[in-house]
C-alpha positions as a Markdown table, in Angstrom:
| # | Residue | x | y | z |
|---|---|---|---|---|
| 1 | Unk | -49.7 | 0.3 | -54.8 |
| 2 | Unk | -48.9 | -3.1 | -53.3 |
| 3 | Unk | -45.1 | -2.7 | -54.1 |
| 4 | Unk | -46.1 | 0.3 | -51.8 |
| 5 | Unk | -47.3 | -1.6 | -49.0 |
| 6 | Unk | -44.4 | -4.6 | -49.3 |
| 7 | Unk | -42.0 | -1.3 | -48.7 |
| 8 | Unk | -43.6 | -0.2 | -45.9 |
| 9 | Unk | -44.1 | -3.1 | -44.6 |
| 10 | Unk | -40.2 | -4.3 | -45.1 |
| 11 | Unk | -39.5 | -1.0 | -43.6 |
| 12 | Unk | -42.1 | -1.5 | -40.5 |
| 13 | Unk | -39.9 | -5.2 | -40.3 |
| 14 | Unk | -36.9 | -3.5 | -40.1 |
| 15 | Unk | -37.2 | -0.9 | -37.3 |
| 16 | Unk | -39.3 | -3.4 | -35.1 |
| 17 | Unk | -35.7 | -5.3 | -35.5 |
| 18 | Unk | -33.8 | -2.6 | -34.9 |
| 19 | Unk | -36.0 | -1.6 | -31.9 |
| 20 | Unk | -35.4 | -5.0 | -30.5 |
| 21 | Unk | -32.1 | -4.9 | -31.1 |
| 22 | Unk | -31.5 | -1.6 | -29.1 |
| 23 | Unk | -33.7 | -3.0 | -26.2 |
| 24 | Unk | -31.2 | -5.9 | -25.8 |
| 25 | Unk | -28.3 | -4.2 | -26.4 |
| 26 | Unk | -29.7 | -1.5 | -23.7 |
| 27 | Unk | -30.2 | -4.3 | -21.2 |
| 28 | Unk | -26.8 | -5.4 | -21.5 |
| 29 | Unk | -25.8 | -1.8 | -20.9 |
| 30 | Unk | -27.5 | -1.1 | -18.1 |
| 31 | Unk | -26.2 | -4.4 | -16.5 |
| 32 | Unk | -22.5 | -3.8 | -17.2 |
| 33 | Unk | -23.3 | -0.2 | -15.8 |
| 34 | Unk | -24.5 | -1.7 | -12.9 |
| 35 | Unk | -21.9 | -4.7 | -12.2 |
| 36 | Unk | -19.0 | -1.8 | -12.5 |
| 37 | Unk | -21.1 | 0.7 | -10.3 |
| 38 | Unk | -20.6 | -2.2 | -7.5 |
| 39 | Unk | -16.8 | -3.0 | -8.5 |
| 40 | Unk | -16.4 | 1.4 | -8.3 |
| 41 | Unk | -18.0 | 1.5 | -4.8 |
| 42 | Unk | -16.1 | -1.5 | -3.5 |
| 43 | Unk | -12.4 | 0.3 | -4.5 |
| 44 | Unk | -13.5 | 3.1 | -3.2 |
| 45 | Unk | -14.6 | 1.5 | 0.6 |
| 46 | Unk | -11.2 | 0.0 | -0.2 |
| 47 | Unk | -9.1 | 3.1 | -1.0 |
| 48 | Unk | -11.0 | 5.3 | 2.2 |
| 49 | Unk | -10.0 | 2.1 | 4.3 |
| 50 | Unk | -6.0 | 2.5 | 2.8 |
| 51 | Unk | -6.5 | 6.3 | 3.7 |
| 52 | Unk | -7.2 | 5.7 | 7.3 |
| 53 | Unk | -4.2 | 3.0 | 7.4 |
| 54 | Unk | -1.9 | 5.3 | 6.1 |
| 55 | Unk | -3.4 | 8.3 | 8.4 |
| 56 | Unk | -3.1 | 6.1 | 11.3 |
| 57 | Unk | 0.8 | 5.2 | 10.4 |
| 58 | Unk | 1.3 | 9.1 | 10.0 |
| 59 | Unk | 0.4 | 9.2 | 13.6 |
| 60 | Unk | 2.4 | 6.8 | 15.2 |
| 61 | Unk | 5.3 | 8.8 | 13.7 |
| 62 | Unk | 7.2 | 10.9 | 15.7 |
| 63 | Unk | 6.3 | 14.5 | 14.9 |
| 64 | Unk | 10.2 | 15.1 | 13.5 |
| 65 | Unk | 10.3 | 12.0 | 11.2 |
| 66 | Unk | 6.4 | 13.0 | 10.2 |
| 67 | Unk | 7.8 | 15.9 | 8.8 |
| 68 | Unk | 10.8 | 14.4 | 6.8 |
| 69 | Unk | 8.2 | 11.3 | 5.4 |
| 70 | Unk | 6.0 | 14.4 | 4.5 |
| 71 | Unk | 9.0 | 16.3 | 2.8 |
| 72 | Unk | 10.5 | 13.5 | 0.9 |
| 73 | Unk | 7.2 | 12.3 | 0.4 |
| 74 | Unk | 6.8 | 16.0 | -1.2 |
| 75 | Unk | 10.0 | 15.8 | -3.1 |
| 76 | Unk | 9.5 | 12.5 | -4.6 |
| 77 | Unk | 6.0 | 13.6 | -5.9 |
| 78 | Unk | 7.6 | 17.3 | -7.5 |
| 79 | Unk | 10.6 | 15.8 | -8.9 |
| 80 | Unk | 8.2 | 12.6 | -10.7 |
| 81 | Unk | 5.9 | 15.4 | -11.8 |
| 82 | Unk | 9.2 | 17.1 | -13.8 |
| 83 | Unk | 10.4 | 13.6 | -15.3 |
């Protein structure tokens, strides 16, 4: 019977361990979650600010050489996609 209890209580040790554990492990989680949610937003506010650079170049084109950046631009892009 006390054998009993020295199991269950060994058990009881165990999971409160584990438990902890998780909690810390959890915590650490949640702040490397956090730290790259940050590091995702700022590439993106830098990727939509690289967007409008490039959109703003495109217009300052002349519409005949728009086209042929947007062709070979085109090109490029199909013939990488085969290799």
């Amino acid at each position: 019977m006390i054998s009993e209890f020295q199991d269950l209580s060994d058990k009881i040790d165990r999971l409160a361990e584990l438990t902890a554990s998780l909690r810390r492990e959890n915590a650490a989680l949640r702040q490397a979650s956090a730290i790259l949610s940050t590091e995702n937003s700022a590439y993106k506010g830098l990727l939509a600010e690289a967007q409008r650079r490039v959109a703003a170049l495109l217009e300052q084109l002349p519409p005949a050489a728009a086209d042929v950046v947007t062709t070979t631009t085109a090109t490029t892009i199909d013939d990488e996609a085969r290799s």
